[in-house]
C-alpha positions as CSV (number, residue, x, y, z in Angstrom):
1,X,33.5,104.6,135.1
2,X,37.0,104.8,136.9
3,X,39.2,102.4,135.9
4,X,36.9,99.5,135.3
5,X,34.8,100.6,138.8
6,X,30.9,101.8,137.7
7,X,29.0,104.4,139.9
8,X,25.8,106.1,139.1
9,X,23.8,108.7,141.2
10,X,20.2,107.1,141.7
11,X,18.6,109.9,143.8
12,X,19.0,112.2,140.5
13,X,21.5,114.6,142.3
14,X,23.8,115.4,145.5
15,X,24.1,118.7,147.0
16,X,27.5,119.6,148.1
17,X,28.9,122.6,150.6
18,X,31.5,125.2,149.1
19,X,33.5,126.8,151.5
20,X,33.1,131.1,151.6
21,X,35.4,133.0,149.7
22,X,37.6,136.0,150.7
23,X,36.7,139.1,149.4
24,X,39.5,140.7,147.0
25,X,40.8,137.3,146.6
26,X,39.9,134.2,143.4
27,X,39.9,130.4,144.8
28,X,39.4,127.3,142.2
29,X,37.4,124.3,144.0
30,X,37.0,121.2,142.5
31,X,34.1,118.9,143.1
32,X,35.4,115.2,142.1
33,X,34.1,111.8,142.4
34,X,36.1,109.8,144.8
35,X,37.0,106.1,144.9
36,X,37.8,104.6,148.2
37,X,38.5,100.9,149.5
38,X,38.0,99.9,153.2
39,X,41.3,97.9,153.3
40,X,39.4,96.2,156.7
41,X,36.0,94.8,154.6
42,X,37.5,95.4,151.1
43,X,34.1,97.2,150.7
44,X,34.9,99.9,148.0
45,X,32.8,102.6,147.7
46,X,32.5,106.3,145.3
47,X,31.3,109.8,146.7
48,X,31.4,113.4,145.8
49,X,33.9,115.3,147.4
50,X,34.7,119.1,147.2
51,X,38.7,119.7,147.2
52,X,39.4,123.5,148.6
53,X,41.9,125.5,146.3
54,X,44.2,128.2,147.7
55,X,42.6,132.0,147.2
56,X,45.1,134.4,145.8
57,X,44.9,137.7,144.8
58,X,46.2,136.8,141.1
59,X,44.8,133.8,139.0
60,X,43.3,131.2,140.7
61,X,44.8,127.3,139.6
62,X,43.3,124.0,140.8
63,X,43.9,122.1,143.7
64,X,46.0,118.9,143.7
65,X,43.8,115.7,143.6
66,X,44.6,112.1,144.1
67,X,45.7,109.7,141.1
68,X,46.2,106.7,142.9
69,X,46.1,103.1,141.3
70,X,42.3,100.9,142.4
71,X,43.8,98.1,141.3
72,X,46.2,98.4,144.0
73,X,43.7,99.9,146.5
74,X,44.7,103.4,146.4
75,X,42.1,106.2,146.4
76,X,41.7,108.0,143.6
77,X,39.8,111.3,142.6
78,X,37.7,112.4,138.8
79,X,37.7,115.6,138.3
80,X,33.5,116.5,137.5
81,X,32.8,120.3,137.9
82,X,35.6,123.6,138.9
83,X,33.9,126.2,140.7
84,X,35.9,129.5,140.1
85,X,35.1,132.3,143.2
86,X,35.7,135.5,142.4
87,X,35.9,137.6,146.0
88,X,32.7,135.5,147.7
89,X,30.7,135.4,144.8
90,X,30.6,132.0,142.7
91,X,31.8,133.1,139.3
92,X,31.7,129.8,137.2
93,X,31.5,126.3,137.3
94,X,32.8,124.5,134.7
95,X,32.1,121.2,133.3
96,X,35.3,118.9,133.3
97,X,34.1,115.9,131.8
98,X,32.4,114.6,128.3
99,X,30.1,111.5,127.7
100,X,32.3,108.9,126.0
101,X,31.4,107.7,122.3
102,X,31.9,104.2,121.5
103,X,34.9,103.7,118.7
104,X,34.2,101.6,115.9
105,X,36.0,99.2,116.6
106,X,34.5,98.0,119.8
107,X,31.1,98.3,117.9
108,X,30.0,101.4,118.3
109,X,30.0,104.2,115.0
110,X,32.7,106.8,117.3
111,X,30.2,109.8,116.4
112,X,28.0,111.7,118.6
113,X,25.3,113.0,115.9
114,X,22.9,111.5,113.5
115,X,24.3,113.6,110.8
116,X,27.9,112.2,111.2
117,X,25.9,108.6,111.2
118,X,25.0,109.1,108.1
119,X,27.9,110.4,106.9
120,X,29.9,107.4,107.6
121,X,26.5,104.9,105.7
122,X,26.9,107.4,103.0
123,X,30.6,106.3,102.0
124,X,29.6,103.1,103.2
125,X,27.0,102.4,100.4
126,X,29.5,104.2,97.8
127,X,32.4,102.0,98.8
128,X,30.2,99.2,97.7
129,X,27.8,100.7,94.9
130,X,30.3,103.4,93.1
131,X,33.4,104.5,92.9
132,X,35.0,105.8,95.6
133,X,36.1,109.4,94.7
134,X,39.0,112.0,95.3
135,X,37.1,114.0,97.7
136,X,35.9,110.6,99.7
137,X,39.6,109.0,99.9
138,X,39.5,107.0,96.8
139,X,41.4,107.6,93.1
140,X,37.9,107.9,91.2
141,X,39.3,105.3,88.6
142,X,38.0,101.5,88.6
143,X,41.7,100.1,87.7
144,X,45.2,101.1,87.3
145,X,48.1,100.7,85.1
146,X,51.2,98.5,86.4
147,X,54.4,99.9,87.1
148,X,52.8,103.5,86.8
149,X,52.7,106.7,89.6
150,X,49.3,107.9,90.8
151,X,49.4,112.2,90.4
152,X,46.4,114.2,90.9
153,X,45.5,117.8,91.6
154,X,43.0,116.6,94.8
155,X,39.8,116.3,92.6
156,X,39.9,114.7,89.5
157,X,40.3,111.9,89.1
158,X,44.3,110.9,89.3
159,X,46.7,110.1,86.6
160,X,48.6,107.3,85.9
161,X,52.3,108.1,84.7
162,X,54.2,104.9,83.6
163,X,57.5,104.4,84.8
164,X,60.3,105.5,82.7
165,X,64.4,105.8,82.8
166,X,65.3,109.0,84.2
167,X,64.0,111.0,87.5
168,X,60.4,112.1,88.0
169,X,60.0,116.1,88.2
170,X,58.2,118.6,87.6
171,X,58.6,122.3,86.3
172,X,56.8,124.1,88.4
173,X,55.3,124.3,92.1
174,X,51.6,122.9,90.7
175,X,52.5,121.3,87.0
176,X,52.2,117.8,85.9
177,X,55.2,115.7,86.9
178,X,57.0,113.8,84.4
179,X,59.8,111.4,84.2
180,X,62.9,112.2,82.2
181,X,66.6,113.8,82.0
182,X,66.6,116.4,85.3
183,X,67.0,119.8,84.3
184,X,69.8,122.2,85.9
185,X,66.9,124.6,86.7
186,X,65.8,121.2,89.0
187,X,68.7,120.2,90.6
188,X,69.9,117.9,88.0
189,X,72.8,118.2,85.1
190,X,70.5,118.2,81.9
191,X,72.5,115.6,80.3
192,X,72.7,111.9,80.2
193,X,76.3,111.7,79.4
194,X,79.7,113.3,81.6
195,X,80.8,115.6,78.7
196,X,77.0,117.1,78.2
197,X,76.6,117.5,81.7
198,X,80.0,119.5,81.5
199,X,78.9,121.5,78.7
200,X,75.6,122.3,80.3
201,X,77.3,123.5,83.3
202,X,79.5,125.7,81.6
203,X,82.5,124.1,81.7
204,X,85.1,123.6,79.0
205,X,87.4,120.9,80.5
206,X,87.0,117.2,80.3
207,X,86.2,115.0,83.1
208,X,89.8,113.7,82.3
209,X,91.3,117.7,82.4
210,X,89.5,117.8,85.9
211,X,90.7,114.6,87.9
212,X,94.2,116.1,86.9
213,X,93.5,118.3,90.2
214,X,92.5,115.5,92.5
215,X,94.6,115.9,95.7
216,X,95.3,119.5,95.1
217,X,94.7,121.1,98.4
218,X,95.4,125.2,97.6
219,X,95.4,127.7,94.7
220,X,97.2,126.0,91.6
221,X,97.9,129.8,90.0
222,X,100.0,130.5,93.6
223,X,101.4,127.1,93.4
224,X,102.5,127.7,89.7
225,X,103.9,131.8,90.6
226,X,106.3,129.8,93.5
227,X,108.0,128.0,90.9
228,X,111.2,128.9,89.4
229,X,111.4,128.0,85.9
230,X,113.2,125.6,84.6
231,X,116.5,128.2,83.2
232,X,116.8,130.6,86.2
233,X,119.1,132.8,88.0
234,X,119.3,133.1,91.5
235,X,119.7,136.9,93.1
236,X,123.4,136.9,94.4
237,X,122.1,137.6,97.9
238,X,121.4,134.3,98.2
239,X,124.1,131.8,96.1
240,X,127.1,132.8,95.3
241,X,130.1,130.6,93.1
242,X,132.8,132.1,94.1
243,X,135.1,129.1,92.8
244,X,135.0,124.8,92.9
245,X,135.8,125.2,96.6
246,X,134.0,127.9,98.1
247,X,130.3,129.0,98.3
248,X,128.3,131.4,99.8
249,X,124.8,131.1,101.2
250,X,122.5,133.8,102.6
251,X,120.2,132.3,104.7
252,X,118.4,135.2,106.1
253,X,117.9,137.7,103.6
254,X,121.4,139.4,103.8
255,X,121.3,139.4,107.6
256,X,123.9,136.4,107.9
257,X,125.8,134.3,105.7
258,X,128.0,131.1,105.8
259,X,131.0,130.4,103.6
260,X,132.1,127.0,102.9
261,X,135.9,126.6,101.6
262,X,138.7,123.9,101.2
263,X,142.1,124.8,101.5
264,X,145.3,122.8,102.0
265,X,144.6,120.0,98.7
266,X,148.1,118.1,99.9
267,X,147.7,115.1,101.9
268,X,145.6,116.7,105.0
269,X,142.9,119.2,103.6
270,X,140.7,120.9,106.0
271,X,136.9,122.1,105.3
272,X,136.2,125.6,106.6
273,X,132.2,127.2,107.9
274,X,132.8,130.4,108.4
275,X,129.1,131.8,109.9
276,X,129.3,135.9,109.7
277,X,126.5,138.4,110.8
278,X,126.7,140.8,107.8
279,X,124.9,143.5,109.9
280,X,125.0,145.1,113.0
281,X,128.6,143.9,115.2
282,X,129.8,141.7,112.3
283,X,129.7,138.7,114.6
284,X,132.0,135.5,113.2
285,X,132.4,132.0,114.0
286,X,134.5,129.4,112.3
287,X,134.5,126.1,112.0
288,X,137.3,123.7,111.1
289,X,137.3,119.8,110.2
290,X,140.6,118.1,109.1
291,X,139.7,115.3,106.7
292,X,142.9,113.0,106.9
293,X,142.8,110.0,103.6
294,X,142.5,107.2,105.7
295,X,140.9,104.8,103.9
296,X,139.4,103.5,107.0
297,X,136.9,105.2,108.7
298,X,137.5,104.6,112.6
299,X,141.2,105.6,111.7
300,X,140.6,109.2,110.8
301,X,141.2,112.1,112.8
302,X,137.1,113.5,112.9
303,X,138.1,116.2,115.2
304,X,136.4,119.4,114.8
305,X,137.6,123.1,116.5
306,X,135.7,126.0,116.7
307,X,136.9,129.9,117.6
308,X,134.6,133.3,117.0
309,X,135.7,136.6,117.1
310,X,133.3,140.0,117.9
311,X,133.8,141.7,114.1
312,X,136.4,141.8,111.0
313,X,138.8,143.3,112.6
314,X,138.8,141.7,115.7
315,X,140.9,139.1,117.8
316,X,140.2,135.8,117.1
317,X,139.4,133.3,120.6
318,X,141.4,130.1,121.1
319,X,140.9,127.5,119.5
320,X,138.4,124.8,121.0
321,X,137.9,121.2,120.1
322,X,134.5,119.9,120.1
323,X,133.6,117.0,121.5
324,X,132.7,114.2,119.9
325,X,132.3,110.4,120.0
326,X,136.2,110.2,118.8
327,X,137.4,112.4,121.8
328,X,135.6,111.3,125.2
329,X,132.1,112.8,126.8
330,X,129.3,115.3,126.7
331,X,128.3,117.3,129.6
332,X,125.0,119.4,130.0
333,X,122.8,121.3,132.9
334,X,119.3,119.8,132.0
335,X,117.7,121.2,135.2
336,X,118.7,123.7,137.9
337,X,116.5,124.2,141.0
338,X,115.4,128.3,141.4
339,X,114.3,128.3,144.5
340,X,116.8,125.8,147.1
341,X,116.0,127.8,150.0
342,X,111.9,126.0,149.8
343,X,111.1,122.6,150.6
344,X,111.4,120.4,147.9
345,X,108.1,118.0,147.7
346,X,108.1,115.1,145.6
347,X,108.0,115.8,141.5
348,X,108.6,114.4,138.3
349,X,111.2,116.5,136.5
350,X,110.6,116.6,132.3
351,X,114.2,115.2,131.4
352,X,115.4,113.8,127.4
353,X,117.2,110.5,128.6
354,X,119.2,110.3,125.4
355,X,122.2,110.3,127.7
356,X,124.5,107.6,129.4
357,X,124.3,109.3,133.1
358,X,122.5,112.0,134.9
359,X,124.9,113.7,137.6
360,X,122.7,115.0,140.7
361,X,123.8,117.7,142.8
362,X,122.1,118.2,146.6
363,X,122.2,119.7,150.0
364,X,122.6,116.7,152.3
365,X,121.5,119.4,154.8
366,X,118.5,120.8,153.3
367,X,116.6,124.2,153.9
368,X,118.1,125.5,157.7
369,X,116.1,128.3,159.8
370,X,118.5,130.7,158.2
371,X,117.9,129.7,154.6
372,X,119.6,127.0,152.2
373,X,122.2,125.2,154.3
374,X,125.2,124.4,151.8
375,X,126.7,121.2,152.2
376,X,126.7,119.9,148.7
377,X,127.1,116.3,147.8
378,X,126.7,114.6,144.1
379,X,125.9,111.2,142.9
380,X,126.1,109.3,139.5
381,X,122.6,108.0,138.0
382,X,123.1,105.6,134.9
383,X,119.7,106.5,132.7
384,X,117.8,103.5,133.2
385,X,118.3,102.8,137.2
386,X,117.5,103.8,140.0
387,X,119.2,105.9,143.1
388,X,119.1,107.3,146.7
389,X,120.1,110.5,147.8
390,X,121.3,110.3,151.0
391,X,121.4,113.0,153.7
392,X,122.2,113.6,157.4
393,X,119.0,111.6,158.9
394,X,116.6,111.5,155.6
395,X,117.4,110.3,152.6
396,X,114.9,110.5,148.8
397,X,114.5,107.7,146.3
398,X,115.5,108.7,142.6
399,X,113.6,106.2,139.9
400,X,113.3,106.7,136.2
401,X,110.0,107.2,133.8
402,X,109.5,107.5,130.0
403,X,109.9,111.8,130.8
404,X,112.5,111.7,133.0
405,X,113.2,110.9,136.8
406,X,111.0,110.9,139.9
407,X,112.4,111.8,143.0
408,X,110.3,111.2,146.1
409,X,109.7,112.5,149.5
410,X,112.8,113.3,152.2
411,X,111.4,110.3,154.5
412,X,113.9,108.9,157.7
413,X,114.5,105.5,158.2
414,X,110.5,105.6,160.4
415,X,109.1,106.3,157.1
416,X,108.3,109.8,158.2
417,X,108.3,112.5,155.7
418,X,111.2,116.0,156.1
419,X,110.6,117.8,152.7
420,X,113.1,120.6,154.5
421,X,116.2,117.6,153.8
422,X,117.9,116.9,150.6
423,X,117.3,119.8,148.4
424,X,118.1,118.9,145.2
425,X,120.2,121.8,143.2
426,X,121.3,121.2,139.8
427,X,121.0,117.9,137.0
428,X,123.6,117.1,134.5
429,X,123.3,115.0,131.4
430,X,126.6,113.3,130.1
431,X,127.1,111.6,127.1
432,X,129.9,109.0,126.5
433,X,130.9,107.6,123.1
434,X,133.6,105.4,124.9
């Protein structure tokens, strides 16, 4: 039967040609039973068929056969006998199919021998008659206690263990299984209560003792070693009271220090820094700030000057006033081009834009055939806007981002693109507080 289609032999057998063998070489033939349906007369028809295999001088496999769909037509092959050749001898043939048995369920008992027929009658007739026992499926008990667990060994009859607070174990890999408090030695805490289960595990704090450490994320001992107590000194390295108006700190372990002082208490005092490399050249710079008593705070000097001198002994630089947002603007080289003698495609540059304006600086000429053509030219960005940087013939659009600025391709007024013009040199970021 192939797929639904029945065929029987009625002349009791067909002979069938195998092709000669090679000799030093194995072949696998396969004789099948093949389906066929004349697409013309619909006439479908089954006959035995030997499929050739391919000799090699290793081991032989089977030839491909077809596994097309009859209900759609297509021819399809069953596999009945493999005939092995061994050089041009026939070594084998070997049987590829088995007579089906009938399940069970489609009436039939789904055994092949009268022995296994009356196997299945037997438990039949004890299903009915006795009880049905361990080794034949069944518990070997007629009834069984509610709310229980069925535990057996495999063939006596099983137990039945009542339900009972507590988890269901057992002590070892074949004992009875109980239910009760879990053990340690199972998995459990041996204890019904917190404190017990503590105890048991060999601890000696309380539950409350041990949510003390929840959120503790390293070593509590090294945590408790890193604190000072609560009546310390400090080594002298690091603090120093020299008097109410100076102090010393060592910030690096005796490598630097910085001073803090007051000095003039009339109607102008002035706060000192004085930062000093204590090894090596004896490095120094000092800071001043004049704290006028203006009661109001835009009315007060705020100015701040700073001079440094090489060692102890040395001469001390002008003085220089640092700017602030009391004495005009902020200038800074955020970006310098290394290499103005290359083209210059279009790029994002990485830029902070805390600043009021960025100050661009270009060649209007751009890259020459002798090298970087000066002929400088700079132009005022507000941070926010736009710009263009204009050259000789080509000019490059300058728009602002969340990193910085983007400045495009040198393109002429045809849209055509001279990455040679407008070389961009250097950025500057000024600050006003105008």
């Amino acid at each position: 039967v192939m797929q639904g289609r029945h065929a029987r032999n009625d002349s009791g057998y067909q002979s069938v040609a195998i092709a000669n063998g090679t000799q030093g070489m194995n072949r696998n033939d396969l004789i099948v039973a093949r389906y066929t349906k004349n697409a013309s007369t619909s006439v479908e028809s089954i006959s035995l068929v030997v499929i050739t295999g391919t000799a090699t001088s290793g081991t032989a496999s089977d030839p491909a056969y077809n596994t097309g769909n009859i209900e759609n037509g297509e021819t399809r092959d069953f596999p009945l006998y493999r005939v092995k050749l061994n050089g041009i001898t026939i070594g084998s043939v070997e049987k590829l199919w088995e007579s089906p048995v009938l399940p069970v369920e489609r009436g039939g008992t789904g055994v092949k021998t009268v022995a296994k027929i009356k196997e299945l009658l037997e438990l039949g007739k004890a299903a009915f008659v006795n009880l049905v026992t361990v080794a034949l499926g069944g518990t070997g008990k007629a009834s069984h206690t509610a709310n229980s667990i069925l535990t057996g060994n495999g063939t006596n009859p099983v137990n039945n263990v009542a339900t009972a607070n507590g988890a269901f174990y057992a002590t070892s890999a074949n004992g009875a299984a109980k239910f009760g408090i879990l053990p340690i030695a199972q998995g459990g805490t041996g204890s019904s209560s917190s404190a017990g289960a503590l105890a048991n595990m060999g601890l000696t704090a309380t539950a409350t003792e041990l949510n003390y450490m929840d959120g503790v994320t390293s070593n509590v001992q090294t945590q408790l070693n890193n604190k000072s107590a609560s009546d310390h000194n400090h080594d002298s390295r690091y603090l120093k009271q020299y008097s109410l108006n100076a102090i010393n700190i060592d910030s690096t372990g005796g490598n630097w220090t910085v001073d803090i002082s007051e000095s003039g208490h009339g109607t102008v005092p002035t706060v000192w820094v004085n930062v000093t490399q204590t090894t090596g050249a004896h490095f120094i710079v000092q800071t001043a700030r004049k704290c006028d008593n203006s009661s109001s705070a835009s009315g007060r000097d705020q100015r701040i000057w700073i001079r440094d001198k090489y060692s102890q002994s040395g001469v001390w630089s002008e003085w220089k006033e640092v700017l602030t947002e009391k004495n005009g603007l902020q200038m800074v080289k955020l970006w310098e081009n290394s290499n103005t003698g290359a083209n210059f495609a279009s790029q994002s540059i990485s830029l902070s834009t805390d600043y009021t304006f960025f100050v661009i600086s270009y060649s209007r000429l751009g890259v020459s055939s002798g090298g970087f053509a000066e002929s400088t030219e700079t132009i005022r960005v507000k941070v926010g806007n736009g710009a263009v940087l204009k050259g000789e013939t080509h000019f490059r659009e300058v728009m602002m981002n969340s990193g910085g600025i983007q400045l495009s391709d040198a393109v002429n007024s045809s849209g055509s693109k001279n990455n040679a013009q407008i070389i961009p040199t250097v950025i500057y970021g000024i600050k006003s507080f105008q």
